[in-house]
C-alpha positions as CSV (number, residue, x, y, z in Angstrom):
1,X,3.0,-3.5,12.1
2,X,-0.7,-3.5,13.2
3,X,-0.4,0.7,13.8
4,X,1.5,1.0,10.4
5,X,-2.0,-1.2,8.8
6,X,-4.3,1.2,11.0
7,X,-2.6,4.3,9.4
8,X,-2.6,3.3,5.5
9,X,-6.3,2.1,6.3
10,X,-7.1,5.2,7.7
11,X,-5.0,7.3,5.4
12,X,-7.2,10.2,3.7
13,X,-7.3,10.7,0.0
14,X,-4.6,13.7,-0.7
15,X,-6.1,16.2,-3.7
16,X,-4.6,15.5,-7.1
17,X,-3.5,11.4,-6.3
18,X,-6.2,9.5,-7.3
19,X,-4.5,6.7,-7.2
20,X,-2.5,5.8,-4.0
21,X,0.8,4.1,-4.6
22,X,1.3,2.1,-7.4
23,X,4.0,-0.5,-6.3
24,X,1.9,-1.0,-3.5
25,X,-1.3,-1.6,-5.5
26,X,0.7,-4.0,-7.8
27,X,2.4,-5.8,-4.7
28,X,-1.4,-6.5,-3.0
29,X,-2.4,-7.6,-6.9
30,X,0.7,-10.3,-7.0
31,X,-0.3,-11.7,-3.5
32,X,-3.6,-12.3,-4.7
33,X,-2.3,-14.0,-8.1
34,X,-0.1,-16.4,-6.3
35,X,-2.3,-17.2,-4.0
36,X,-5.2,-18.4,-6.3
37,X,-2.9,-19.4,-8.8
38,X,-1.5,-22.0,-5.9
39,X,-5.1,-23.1,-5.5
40,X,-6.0,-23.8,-9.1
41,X,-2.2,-25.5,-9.4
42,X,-3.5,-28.0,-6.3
43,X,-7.0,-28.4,-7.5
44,X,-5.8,-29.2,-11.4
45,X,-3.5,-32.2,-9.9
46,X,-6.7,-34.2,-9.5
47,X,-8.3,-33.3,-13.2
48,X,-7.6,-36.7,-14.9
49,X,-11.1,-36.7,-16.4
50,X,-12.9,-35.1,-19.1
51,X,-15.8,-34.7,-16.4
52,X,-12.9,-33.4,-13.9
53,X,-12.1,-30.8,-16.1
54,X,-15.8,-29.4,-17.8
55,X,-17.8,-30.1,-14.1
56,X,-15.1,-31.0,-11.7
57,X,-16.4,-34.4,-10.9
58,X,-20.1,-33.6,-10.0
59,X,-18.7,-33.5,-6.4
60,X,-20.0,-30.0,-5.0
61,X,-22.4,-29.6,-2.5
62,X,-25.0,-27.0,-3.0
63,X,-23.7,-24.2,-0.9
64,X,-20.0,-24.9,-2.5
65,X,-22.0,-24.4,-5.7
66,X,-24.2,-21.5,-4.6
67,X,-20.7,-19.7,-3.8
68,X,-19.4,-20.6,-6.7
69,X,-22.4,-19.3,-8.9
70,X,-22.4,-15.8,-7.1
71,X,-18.4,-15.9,-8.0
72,X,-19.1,-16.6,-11.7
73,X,-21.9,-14.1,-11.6
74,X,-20.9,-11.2,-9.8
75,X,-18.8,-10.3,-12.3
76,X,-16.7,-6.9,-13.7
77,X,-19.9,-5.9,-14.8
78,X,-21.5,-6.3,-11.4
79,X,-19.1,-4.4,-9.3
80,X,-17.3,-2.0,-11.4
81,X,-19.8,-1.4,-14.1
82,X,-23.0,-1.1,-12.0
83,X,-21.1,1.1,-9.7
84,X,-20.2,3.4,-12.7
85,X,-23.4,3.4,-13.7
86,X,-25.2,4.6,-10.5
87,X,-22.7,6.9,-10.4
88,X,-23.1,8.6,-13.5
89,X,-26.8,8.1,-14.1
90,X,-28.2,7.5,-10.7
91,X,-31.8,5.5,-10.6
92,X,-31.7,4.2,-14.3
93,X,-27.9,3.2,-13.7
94,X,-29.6,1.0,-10.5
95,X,-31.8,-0.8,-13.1
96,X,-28.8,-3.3,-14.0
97,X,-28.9,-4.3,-10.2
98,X,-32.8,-5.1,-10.8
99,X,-32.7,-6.8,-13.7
100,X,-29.5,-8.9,-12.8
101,X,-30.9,-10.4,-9.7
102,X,-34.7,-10.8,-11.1
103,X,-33.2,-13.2,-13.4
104,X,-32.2,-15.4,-10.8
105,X,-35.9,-16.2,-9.7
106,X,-36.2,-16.9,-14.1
107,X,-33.2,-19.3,-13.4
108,X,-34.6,-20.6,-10.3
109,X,-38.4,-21.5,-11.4
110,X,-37.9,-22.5,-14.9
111,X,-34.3,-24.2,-15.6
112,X,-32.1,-25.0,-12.6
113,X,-33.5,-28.4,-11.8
114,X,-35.0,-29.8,-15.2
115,X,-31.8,-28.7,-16.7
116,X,-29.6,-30.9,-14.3
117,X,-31.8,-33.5,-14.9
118,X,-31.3,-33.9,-18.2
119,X,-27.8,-32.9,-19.1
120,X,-24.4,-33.9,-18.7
121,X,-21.7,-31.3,-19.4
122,X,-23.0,-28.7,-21.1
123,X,-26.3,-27.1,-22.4
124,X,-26.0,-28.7,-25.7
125,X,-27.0,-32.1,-24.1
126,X,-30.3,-30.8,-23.1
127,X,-31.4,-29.4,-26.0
128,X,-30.5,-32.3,-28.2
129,X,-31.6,-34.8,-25.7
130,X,-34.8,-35.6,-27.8
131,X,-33.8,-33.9,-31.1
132,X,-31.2,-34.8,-34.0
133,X,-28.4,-34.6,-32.5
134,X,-25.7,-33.3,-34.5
135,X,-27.2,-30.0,-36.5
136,X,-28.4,-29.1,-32.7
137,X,-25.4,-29.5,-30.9
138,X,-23.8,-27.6,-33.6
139,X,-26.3,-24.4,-33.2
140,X,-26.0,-24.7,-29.1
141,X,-22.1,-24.7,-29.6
142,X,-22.2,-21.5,-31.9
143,X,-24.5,-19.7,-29.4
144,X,-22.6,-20.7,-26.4
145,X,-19.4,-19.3,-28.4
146,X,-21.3,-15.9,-28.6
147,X,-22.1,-15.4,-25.5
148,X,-19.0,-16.4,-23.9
149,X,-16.8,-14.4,-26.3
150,X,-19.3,-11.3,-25.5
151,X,-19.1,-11.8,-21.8
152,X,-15.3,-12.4,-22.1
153,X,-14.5,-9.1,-23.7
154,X,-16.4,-7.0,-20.7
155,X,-14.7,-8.7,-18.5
156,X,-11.5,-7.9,-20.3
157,X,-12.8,-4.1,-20.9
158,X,-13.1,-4.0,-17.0
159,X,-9.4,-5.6,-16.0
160,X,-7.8,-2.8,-18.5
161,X,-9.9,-0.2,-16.5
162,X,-9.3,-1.3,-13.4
163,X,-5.6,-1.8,-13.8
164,X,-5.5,1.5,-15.6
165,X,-6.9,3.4,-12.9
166,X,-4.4,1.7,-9.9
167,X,-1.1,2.1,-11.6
168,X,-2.5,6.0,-13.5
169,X,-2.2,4.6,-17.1
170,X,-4.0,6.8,-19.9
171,X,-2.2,6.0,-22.6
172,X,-4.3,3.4,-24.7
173,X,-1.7,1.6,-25.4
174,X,-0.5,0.7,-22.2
175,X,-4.1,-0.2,-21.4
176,X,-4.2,-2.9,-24.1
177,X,-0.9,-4.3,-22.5
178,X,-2.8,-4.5,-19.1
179,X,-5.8,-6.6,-21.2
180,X,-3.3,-8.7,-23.2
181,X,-1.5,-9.5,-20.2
182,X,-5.1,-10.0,-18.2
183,X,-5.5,-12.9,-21.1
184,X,-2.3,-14.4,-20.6
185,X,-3.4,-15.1,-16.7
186,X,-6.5,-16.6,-17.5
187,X,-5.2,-19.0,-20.2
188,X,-2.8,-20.0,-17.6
189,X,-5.8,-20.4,-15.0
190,X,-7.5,-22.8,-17.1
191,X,-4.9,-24.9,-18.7
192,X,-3.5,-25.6,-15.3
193,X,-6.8,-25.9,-13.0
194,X,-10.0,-27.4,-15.0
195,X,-13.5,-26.4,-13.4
196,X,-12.1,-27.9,-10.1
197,X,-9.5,-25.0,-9.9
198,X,-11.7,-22.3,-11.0
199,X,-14.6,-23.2,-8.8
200,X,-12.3,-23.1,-5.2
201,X,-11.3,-19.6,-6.6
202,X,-14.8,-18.4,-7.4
203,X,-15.6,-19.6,-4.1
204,X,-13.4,-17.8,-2.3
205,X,-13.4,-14.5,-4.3
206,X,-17.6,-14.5,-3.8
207,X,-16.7,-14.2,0.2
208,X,-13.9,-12.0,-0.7
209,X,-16.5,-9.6,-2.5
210,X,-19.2,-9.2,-1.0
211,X,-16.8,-8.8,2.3
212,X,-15.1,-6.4,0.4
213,X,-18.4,-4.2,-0.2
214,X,-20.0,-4.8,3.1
215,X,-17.1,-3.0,4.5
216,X,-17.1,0.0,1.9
217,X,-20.8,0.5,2.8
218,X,-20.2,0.4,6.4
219,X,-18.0,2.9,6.2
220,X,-20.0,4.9,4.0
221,X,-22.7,4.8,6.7
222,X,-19.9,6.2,9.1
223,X,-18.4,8.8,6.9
224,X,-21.9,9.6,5.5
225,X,-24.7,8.4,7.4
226,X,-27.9,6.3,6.4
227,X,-29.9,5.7,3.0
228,X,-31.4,9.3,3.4
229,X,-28.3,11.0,3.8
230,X,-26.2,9.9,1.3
231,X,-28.5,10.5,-1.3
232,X,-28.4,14.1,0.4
233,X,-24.6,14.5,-0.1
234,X,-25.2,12.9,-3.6
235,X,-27.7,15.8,-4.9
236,X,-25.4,17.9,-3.5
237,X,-21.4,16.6,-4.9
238,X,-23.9,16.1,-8.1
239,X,-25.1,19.5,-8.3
240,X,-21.8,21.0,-7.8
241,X,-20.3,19.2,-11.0
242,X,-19.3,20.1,-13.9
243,X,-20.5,17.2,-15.8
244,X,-24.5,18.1,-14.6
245,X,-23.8,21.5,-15.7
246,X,-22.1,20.3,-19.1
247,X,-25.5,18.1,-19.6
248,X,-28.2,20.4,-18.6
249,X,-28.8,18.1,-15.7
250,X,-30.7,19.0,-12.2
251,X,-28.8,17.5,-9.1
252,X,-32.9,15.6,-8.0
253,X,-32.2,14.1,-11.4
254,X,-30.0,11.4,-10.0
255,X,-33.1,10.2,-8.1
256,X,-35.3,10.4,-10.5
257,X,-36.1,7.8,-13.4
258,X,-35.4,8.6,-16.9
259,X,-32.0,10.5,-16.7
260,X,-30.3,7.6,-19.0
261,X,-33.4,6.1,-20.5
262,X,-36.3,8.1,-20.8
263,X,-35.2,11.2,-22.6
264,X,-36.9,10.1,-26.3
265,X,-39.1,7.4,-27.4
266,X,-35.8,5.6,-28.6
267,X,-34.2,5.5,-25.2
268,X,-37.5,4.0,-23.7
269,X,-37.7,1.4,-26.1
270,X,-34.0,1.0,-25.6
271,X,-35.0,0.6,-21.6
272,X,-37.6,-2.1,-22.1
273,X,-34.7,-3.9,-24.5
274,X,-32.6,-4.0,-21.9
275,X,-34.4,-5.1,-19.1
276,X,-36.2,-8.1,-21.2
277,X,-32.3,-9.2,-21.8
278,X,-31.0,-9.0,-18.2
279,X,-34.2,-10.9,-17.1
280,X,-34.2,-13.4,-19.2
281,X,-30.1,-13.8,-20.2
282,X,-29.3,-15.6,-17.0
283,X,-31.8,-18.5,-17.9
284,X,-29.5,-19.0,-21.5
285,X,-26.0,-18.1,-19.6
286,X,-24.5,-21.5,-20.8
287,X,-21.1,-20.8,-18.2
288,X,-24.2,-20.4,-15.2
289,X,-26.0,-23.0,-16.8
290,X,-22.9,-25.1,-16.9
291,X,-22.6,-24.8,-12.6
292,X,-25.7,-26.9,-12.1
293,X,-23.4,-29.9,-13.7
294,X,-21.3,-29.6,-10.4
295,X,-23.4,-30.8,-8.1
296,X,-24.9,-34.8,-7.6
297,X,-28.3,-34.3,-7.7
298,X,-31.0,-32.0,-8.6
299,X,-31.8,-31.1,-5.3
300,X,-28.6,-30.0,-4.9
301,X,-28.8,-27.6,-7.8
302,X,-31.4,-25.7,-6.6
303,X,-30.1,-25.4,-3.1
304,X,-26.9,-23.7,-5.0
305,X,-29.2,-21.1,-6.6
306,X,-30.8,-20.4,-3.1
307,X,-27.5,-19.6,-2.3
308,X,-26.6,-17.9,-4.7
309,X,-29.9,-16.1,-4.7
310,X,-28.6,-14.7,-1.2
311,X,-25.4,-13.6,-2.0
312,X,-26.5,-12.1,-5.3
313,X,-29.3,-10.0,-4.0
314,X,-27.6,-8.7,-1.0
315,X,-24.2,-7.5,-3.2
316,X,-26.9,-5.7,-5.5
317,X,-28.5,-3.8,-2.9
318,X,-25.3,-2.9,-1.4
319,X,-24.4,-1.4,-5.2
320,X,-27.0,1.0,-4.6
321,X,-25.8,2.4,-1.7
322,X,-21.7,2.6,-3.5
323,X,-23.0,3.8,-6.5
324,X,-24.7,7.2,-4.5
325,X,-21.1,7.4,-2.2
326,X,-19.0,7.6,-5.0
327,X,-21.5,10.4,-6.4
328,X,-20.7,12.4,-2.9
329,X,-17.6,11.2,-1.9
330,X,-15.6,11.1,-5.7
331,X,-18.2,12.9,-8.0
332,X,-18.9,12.7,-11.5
333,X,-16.1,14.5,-12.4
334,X,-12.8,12.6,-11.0
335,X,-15.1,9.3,-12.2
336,X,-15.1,10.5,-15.9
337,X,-11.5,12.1,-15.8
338,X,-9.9,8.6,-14.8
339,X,-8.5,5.8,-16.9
340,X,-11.3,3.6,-17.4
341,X,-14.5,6.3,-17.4
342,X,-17.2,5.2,-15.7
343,X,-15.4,1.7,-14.5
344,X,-13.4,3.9,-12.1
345,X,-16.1,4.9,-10.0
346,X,-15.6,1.7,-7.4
347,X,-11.4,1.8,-7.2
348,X,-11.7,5.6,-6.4
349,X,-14.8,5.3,-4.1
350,X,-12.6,2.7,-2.1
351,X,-9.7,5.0,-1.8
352,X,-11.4,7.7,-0.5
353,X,-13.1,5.7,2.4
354,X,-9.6,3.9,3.1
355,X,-6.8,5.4,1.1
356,X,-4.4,3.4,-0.6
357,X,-4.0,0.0,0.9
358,X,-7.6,-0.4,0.7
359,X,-7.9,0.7,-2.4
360,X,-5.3,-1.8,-3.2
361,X,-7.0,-4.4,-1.8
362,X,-10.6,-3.9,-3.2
363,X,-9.4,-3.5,-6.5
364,X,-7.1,-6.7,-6.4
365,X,-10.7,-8.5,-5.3
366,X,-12.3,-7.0,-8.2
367,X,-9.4,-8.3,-10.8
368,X,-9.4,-11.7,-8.8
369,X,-13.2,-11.7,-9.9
370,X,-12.2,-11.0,-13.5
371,X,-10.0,-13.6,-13.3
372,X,-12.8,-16.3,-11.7
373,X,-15.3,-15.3,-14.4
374,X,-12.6,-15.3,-17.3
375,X,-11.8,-18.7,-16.3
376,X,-15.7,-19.9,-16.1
377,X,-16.4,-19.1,-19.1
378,X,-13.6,-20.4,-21.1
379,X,-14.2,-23.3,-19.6
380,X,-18.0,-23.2,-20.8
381,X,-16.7,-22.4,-24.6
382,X,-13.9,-24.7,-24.6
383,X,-16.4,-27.8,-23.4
384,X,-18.8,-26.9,-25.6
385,X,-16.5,-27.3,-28.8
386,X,-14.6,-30.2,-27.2
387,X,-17.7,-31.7,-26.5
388,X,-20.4,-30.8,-29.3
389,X,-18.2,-30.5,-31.6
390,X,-15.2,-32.2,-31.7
391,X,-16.7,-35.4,-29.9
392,X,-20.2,-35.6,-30.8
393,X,-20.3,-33.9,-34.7
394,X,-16.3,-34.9,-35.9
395,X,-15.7,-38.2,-33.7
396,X,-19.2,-39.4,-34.0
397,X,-18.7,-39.7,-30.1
398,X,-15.4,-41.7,-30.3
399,X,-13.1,-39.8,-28.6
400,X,-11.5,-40.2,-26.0
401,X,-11.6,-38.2,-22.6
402,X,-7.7,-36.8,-23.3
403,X,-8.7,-35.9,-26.6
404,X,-11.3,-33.9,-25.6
405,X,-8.9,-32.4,-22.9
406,X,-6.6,-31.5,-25.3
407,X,-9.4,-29.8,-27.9
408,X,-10.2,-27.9,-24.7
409,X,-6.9,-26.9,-23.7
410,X,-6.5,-25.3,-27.8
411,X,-9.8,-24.0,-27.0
412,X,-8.7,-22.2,-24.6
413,X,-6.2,-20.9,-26.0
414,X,-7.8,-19.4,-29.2
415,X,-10.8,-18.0,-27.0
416,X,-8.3,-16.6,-24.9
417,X,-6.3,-14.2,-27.8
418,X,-9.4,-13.5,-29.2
419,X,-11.2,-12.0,-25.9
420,X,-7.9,-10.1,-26.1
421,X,-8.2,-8.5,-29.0
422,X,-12.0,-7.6,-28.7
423,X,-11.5,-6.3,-25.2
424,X,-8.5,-3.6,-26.3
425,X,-11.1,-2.7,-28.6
426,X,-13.9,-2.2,-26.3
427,X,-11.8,-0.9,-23.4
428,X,-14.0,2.5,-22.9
429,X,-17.8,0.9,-22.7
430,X,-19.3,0.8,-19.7
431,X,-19.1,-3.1,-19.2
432,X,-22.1,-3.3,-17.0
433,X,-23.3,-2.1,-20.9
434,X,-21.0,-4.8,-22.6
435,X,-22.6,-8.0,-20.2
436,X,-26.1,-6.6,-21.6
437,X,-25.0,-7.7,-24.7
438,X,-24.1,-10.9,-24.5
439,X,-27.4,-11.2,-21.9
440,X,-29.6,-10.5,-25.0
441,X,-27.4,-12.7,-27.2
442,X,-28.2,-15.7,-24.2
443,X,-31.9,-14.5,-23.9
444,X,-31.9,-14.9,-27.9
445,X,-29.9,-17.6,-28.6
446,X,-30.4,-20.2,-25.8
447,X,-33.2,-19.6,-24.0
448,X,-36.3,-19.9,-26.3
449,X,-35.0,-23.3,-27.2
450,X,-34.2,-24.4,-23.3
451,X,-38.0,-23.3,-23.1
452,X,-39.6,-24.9,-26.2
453,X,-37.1,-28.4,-25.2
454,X,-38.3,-28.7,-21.9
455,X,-42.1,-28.0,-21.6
456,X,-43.0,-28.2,-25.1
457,X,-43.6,-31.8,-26.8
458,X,-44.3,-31.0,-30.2
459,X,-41.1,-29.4,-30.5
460,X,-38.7,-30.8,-33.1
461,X,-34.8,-30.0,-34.3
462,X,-36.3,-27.4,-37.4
463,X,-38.1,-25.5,-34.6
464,X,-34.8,-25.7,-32.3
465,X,-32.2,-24.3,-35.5
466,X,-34.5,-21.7,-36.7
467,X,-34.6,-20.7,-33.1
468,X,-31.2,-21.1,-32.1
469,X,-30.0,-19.4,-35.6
470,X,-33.0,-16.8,-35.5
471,X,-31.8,-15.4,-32.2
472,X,-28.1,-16.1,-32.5
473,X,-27.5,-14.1,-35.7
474,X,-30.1,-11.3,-35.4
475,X,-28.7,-10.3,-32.2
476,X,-25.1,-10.1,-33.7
477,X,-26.5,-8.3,-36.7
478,X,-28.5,-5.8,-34.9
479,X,-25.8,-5.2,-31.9
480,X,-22.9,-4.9,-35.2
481,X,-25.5,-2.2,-36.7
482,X,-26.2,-0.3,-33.5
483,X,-25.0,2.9,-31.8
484,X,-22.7,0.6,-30.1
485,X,-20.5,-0.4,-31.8
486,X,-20.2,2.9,-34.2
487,X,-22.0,6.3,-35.0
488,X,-21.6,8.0,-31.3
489,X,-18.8,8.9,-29.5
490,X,-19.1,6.1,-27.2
491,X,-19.3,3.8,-29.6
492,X,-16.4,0.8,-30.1
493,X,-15.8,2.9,-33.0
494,X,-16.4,6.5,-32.4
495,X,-14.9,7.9,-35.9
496,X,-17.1,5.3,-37.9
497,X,-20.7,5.6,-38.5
498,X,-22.5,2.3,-40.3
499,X,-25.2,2.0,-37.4
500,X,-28.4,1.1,-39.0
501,X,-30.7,0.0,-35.7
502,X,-31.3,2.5,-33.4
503,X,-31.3,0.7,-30.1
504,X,-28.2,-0.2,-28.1
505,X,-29.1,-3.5,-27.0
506,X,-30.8,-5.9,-29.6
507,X,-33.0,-7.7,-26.9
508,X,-36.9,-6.2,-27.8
509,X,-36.4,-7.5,-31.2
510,X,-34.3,-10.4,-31.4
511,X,-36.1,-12.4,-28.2
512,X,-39.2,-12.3,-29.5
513,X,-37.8,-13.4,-33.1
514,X,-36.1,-16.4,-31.6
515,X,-39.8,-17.0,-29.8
516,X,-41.5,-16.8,-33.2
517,X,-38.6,-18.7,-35.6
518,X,-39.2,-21.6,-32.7
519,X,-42.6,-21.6,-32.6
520,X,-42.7,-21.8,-36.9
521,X,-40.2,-24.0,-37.6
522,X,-41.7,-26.7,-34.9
523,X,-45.2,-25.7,-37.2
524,X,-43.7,-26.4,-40.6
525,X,-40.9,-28.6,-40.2
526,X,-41.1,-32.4,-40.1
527,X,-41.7,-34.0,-36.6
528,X,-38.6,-35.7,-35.3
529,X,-40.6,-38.9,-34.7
530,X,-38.7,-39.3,-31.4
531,X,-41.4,-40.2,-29.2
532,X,-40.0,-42.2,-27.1
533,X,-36.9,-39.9,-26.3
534,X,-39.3,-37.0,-25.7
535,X,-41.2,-39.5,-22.8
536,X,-37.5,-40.3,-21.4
537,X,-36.5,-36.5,-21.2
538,X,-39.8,-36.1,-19.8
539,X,-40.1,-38.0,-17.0
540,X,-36.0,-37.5,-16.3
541,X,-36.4,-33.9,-16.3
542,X,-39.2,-33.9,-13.9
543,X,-38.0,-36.7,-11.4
544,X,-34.1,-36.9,-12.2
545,X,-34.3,-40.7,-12.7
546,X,-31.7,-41.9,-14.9
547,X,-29.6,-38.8,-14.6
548,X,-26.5,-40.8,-14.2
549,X,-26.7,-43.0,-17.9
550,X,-25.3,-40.9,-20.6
551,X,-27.2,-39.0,-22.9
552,X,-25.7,-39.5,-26.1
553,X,-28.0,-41.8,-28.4
């Protein structure tokens, strides 16, 4: 058995399959899905609560937290997406590694402990700690709706790709069966397993990953050699392709900055958009924000983002050195000419350095991560209505724990089919490109007001909703009206042309507009007259006393 395990691991990547074997790659996949699906079934016996099932009983330590956080973070986007992305636009595709894991230190400095401080389930609670609560809690729940549905549908864009490429599906429609059925899993995941069940499986799935890419990279050192190598056999297997000769491109391009972003003044602006969203999205991710619930205490939250801080930066380096191995070992070429585009790059990279079992088994981590993150953030959205809206705005904070459980569970269910039907439609973007999106909705949305709530004290609710709404629907409007979602064809829809904004990612207009709308409204709109709430947030958010009483008032 072990020589039979030796061979497949060892097995060279044969011309013309790109794939390895199929039944083999859906077998590894199953293994994987009964396994973690055991887990969440176990974990999910003990969710009684409604604080069982939004933070799974406060009861993780910080490094079961920090593990967790790198399993909700490293997402599709992160593996398969920045992978592509290096490997198709070398240097400037690396710049969604920088700005990813910058916006940990944002996270770190600004949010992490004030925010577990003052809240309870979700990021709602802290921005209407000291505000009116219901036409805030309202505005939080619509932006954490947006961002969630945004990040659901890339992760949804990268299980179809995925999928597509192991089993050699290019028909479309088959594809949106993969995502459908992608949908299906996670529903499944949630309903049964609460935050409990999806946090053992983000836990294990971070190990499982960054394991997973330690090993590719070692054995790109083997097959390749060191940092100054591979980005030898990388100008070469670039220069060679037909896709740099198709361009106009020069193989020392890939090292170069500016082969994605700084051909025209547009595509610099559309740089600087970009990296002011990834930088400051993670601070107003409410399914990240949502973690630092998990824990006890505050210092327990930000020993999870040290953690995580660890495990993120190291799996983002490492993407570096993938991204340039799949430009010499795969090329260009193969990447673009497989189901799934650019996604491919990191399935077919791992099939070259191990053939197909190994192939098998990175890809089935990779779908296990779609399914962790999936999960997370459904559980964020469905919270956030059964909390904020159902309890606090319809039941006046009268419900009961199962009927917020039950709101949820519908929740779910909705947010589930319609993740579905956005992903089939977004199935060829780049979803390292689709999680920039719903960063800058975060960064537009949530973050100004997190800001302005916790270290400003004039602030008041008509600051927080002309904020909250400011960045919320400017950022929809402007990502609806730009090049990607029609007017190019790699846009959502490529035979349609209503763009209006020139920039792909909303971020250098709609950030600063959520700044300004803030800063006005809290200028012109009545003070809440709250003074005595804003001292309690205060001093709570600064020394974590009376984090245990509930913050409904």
């Amino acid at each position: 058995m072990n020589t039979m395990i030796t061979t497949l691991l060892a097995e060279p990547a044969q011309p013309g399959d790109a794939t390895g074997n199929p039944i083999l790659n859906i077998a590894v996949f199953a293994i994987f899905i009964i396994v973690t699906m055991t887990i969440v079934m176990k974990a999910g016996k003990t969710t009684s609560e409604a604080s069982d099932f939004y933070t799974g009983g406060a009861k993780f330590s910080g490094r079961q937290n920090g593990l967790a956080i790198a399993g909700d973070y490293l997402s599709a986007a992160s593996f398969l997406g920045i992978v592509g992305a290096v490997a198709l636009a070398g240097y400037d595709g690396f710049l969604y590694s920088i700005g990813f894991f910058v916006a940990w230190l944002v996270a770190l400095l600004l949010v992490a402990e004030p925010l577990r401080n003052t809240g309870k389930f979700t990021m709602a609670d802290v921005l209407s700690f000291r505000l009116r609560q219901k036409p805030v809690r309202l505005a939080a729940a619509l932006g954490t709706l947006g961002v969630s549905l945004f990040y659901l549908i890339a992760q949804m864009a990268g299980a179809g790709s995925l999928v597509a490429v192991l089993l050699d599906i290019h028909d479309k429609g088959a594809q949106a069966v993969v995502v459908a059925v992608v949908g299906l899993i996670m529903i499944a995941y949630v309903l049964l397993g609460g935050m409990k069940g999806t946090t053992y499986v983000q836990m294990i799935k971070a190990v499982l990953l960054v394991s997973g890419v330690v090993v590719m990279m070692i054995i790109i050192f083997i097959k390749l050699g060191f940092l100054n190598s591979i980005l030898d056999h990388a100008i070469e297997a670039f220069g060679q392709s037909d896709y740099a000769a198709k361009k106009g491109i020069e193989a020392q391009a890939i090292l170069d900055p500016g082969l994605k972003f700084g051909k025209t003044m547009t595509t610099k602006m559309d740089f600087l958009s970009l990296g002011l969203a990834l930088v400051l999205g993670t601070a107003g991710l409410p399914h990240v924000l949502m973690r630092f619930y998990t824990v006890p205490t505050a210092k327990e939250a930000r020993r999870s983002v040290t953690w995580a801080i660890v495990l993120i930066g190291s799996f983002y380096l490492i993407t570096l050195i993938l991204g340039y191995g799949a430009i010499a070992l795969v090329g260009p070429d193969r990447i673009l000419a497989a189901p799934g585009g650019a996604n491919s790059a990191a399935p077919l990279l791992a099939y070259e350095l191990g053939g197909s079992i190994f192939m098998a088994i990175i890809s089935a981590v990779a779908f296990a991560t779609v399914l962790a993150v999936v999960a997370g953030l459904a559980i964020t959205a469905s919270a956030s209505v059964a909390h904020d809206i159902y309890h606090s705005i319809i039941r006046n904070g009268e419900s009961t724990e199962a009927e917020q459980v039950r709101v949820s569970r519908i929740t779910v269910v909705v947010i589930g089919i319609a993740s579905i039907i956005l992903g089939i439609l977004a199935m060829s973007q780049n979803v390292a490109f689709l999680v920039a999106l719903a960063f800058a909705i975060a960064s537009s949305a949530n973050l100004p007001t997190i800001l302005y709530s916790l270290y400003w004290k004039k602030f008041n609710t008509t600051g927080a909703l002309c904020s909250m709404y400011t960045g919320l629907g400017l950022a929809l409007l402007l990502i609806i009206f730009s090049p990607a979602v029609s007017g190019t064809p790699a846009s959502m829809f490529p035979d349609a042309d209503w763009h209006l904004f020139p920039l792909r990612n909303p971020g250098l207009v709609s950030i600063p507009a959520a700044f300004l709308a803030g800063y006005l409204g809290t200028m012109f709109g009545k003070p809440d007259n709250l003074d005595e709430l804003q001292a309690e947030m205060e001093v709570r958010s600064l020394t974590g006393v009376g984090v245990e009483s509930a913050v409904d008032h």
